[in-house]
PANU-458905 format. One record per residue (C-alpha): residue number from 1; x, y, z. Coordinates in pm, whole numbers, plus 50000, padded with zeros to 5 digits. Example, Ala and Ser with C-alpha at 12.3 -4.5 7.8 and 13.67 -1.06 7.14 Angstrom:
REM PANU-458905
node k 1; u 51230; v 49550; w 50780
node k 2; u 51367; v 49894; w 50714
This chain:
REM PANU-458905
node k 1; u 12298; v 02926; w 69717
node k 2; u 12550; v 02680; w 69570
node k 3; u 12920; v 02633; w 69727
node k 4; u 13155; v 02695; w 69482
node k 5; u 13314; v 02341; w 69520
node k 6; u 13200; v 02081; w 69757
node k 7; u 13565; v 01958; w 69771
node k 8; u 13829; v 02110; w 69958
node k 9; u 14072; v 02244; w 69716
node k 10; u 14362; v 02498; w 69697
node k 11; u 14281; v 02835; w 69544
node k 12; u 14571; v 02948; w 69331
node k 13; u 14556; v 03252; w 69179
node k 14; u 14777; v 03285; w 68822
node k 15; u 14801; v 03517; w 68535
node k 16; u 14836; v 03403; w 68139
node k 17; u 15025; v 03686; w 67896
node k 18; u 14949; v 03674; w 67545
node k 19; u 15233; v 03830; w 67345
node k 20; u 15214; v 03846; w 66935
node k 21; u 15448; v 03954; w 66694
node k 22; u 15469; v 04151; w 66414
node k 23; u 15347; v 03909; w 66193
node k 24; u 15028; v 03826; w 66478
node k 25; u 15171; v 03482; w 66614
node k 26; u 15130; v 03424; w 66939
node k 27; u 15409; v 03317; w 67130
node k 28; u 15298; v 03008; w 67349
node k 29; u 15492; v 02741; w 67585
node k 30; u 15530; v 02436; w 67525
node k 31; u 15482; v 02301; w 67874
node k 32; u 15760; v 02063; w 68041
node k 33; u 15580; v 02039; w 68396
node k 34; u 15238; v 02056; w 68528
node k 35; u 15013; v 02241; w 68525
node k 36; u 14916; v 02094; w 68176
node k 37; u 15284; v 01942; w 68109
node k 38; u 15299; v 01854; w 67740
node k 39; u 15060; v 02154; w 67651
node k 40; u 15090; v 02432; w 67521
node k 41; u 14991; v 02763; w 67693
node k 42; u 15030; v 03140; w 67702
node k 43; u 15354; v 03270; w 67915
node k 44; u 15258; v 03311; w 68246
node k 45; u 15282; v 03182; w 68653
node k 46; u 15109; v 03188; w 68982
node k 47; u 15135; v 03513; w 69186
node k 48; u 15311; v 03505; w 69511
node k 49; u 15045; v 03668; w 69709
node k 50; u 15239; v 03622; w 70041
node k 51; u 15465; v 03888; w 69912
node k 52; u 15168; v 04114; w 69852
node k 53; u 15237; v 04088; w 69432
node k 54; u 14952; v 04289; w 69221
node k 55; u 14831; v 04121; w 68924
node k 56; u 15015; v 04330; w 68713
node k 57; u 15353; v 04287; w 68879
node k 58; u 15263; v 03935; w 68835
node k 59; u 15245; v 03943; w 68457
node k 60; u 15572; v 04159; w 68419
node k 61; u 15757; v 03916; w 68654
node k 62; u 15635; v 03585; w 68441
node k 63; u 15709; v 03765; w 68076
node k 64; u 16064; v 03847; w 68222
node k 65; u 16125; v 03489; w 68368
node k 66; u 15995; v 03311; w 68083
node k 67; u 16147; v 03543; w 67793
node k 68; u 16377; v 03816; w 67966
node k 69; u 16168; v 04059; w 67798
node k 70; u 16139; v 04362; w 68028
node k 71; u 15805; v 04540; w 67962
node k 72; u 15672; v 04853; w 68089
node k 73; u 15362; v 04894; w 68275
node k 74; u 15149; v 05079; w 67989
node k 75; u 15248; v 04788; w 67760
node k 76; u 15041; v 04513; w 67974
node k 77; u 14640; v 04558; w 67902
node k 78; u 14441; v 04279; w 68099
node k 79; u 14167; v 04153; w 67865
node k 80; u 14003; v 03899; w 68071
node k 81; u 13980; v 03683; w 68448
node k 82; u 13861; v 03307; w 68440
node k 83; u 13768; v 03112; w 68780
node k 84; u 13780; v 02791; w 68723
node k 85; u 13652; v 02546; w 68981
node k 86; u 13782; v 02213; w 69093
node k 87; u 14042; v 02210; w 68775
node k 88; u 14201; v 01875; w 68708
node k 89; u 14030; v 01790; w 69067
node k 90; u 14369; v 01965; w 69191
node k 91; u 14264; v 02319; w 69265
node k 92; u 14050; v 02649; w 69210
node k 93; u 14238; v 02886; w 68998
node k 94; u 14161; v 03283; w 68977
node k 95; u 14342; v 03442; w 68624
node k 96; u 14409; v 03704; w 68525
node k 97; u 14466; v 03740; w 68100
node k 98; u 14696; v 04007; w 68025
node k 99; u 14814; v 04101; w 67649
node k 100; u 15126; v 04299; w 67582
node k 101; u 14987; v 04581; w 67356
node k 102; u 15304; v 04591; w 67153
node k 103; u 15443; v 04382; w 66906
node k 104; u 15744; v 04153; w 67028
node k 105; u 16043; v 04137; w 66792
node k 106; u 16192; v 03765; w 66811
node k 107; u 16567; v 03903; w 66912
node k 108; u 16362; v 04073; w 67229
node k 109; u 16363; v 03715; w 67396
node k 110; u 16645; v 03663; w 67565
node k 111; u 16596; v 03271; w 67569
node k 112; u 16359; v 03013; w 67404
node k 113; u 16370; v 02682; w 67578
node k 114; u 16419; v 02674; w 67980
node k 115; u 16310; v 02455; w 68263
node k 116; u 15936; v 02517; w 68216
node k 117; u 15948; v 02424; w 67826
node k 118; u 16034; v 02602; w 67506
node k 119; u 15878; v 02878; w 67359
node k 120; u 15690; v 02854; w 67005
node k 121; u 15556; v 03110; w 66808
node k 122; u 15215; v 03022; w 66636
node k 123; u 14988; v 03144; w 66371
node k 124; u 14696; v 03201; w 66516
node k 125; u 14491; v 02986; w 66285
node k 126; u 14719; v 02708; w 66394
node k 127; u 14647; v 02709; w 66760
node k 128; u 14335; v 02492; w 66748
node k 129; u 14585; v 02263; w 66632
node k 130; u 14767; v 02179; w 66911
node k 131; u 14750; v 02009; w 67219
node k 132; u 14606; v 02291; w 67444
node k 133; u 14393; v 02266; w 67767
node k 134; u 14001; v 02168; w 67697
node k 135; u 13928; v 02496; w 67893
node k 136; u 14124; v 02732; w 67664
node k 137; u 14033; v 02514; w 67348
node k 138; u 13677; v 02556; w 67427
node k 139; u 13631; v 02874; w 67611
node k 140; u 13901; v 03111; w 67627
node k 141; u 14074; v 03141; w 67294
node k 142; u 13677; v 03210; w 67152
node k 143; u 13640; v 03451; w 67433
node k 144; u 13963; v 03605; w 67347
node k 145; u 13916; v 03645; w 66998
node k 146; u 13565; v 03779; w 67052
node k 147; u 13702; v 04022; w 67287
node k 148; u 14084; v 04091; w 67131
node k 149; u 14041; v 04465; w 67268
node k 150; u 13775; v 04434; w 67505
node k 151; u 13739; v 04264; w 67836
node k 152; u 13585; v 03938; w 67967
node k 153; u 13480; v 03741; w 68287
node k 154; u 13414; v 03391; w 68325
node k 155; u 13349; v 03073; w 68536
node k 156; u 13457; v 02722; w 68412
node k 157; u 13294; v 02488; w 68653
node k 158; u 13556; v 02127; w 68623
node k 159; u 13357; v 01948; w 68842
node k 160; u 13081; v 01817; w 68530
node k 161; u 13161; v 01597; w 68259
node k 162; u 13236; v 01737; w 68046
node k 163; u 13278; v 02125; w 68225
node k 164; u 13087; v 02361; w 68183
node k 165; u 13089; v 02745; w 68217
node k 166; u 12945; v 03072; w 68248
node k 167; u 13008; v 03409; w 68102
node k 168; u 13010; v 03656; w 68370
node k 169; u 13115; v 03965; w 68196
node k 170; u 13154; v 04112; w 67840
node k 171; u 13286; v 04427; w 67687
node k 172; u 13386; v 04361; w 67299
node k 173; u 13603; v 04590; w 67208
node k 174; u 13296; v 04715; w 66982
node k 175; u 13127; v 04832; w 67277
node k 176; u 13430; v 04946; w 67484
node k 177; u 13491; v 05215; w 67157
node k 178; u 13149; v 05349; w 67184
């Protein structure tokens, strides 16, 4: 069997929210500070496991720091979890993908730019566009679109030039309604 990483790195573990709109834009940071300052990526933070924080507490707390929106708990679906090993040769990561399963009205955030960046929304056939991370560019937004109400697993492996990765679970959402 093959470590996971040969190099001593941090494990942080991290959730990403997707929230939409009405219209179906996604509402995405424009990061100010690492991780991937000057990208953009979904709303979201690193859980603070020395307080004992679930997943899911995780993703309410982030949506509410980052927007002020106050969600319930039936409003947060997770729809994914990507490892990713020896990322930016910093760390391990373990996220968890959440979507809010309600549309977000605009007046609902409470604030758009802050210390971690400003909020954008985007059409979704614009995200490709942007700067985002190689990772979600080339594995996550497909997965999420292939799975938009299903569930996913899988391992990015950072340590290869380029990465590569490895789908470790999938339940489209044509197969969850069966």
């Amino acid at each position: 069997m093959v470590p996971p990483s040969e190099t001593p790195l941090p494990y942080k573990i991290a959730v990403l929210c997707y929230l939409h709109d009405t219209e179906g834009r996604t509402l995405l940071l424009h990061r100010a500070k690492p991780p991937n300052k000057d990208l953009y990526s979904p709303v979201g933070g690193k859980l603070e496991f020395d307080l004992g924080e679930d997943p899911w507490a995780c993703a309410r707390r982030e949506i509410h720091e980052e927007t002020g929106l106050e969600l319930e708990p039936e409003h947060l679906r997770m729809c994914g979890m990507v490892s990713e090993t020896a990322y930016e040769a910093e760390g391990h990561w373990l996220i968890f993908l959440f979507q809010v399963t309600r549309p977000v009205e605009h007046h609902e955030l409470k604030f758009t730019e802050f210390d971690e960046g400003t909020l954008e929304w985007i059409e979704p056939d614009s995200i490709m566009d942007l700067t985002i991370p190689e990772t979600d560019r080339q594995v996550i937004w497909p997965m999420l679109e292939k799975h938009r109400d299903g569930f996913f697993g899988v391992h990015i492996d950072c340590r290869n030039d380029p990465f590569t990765w490895t789908v470790t679970q999938t339940d489209p959402a044509s197969q969850l309604s069966d």
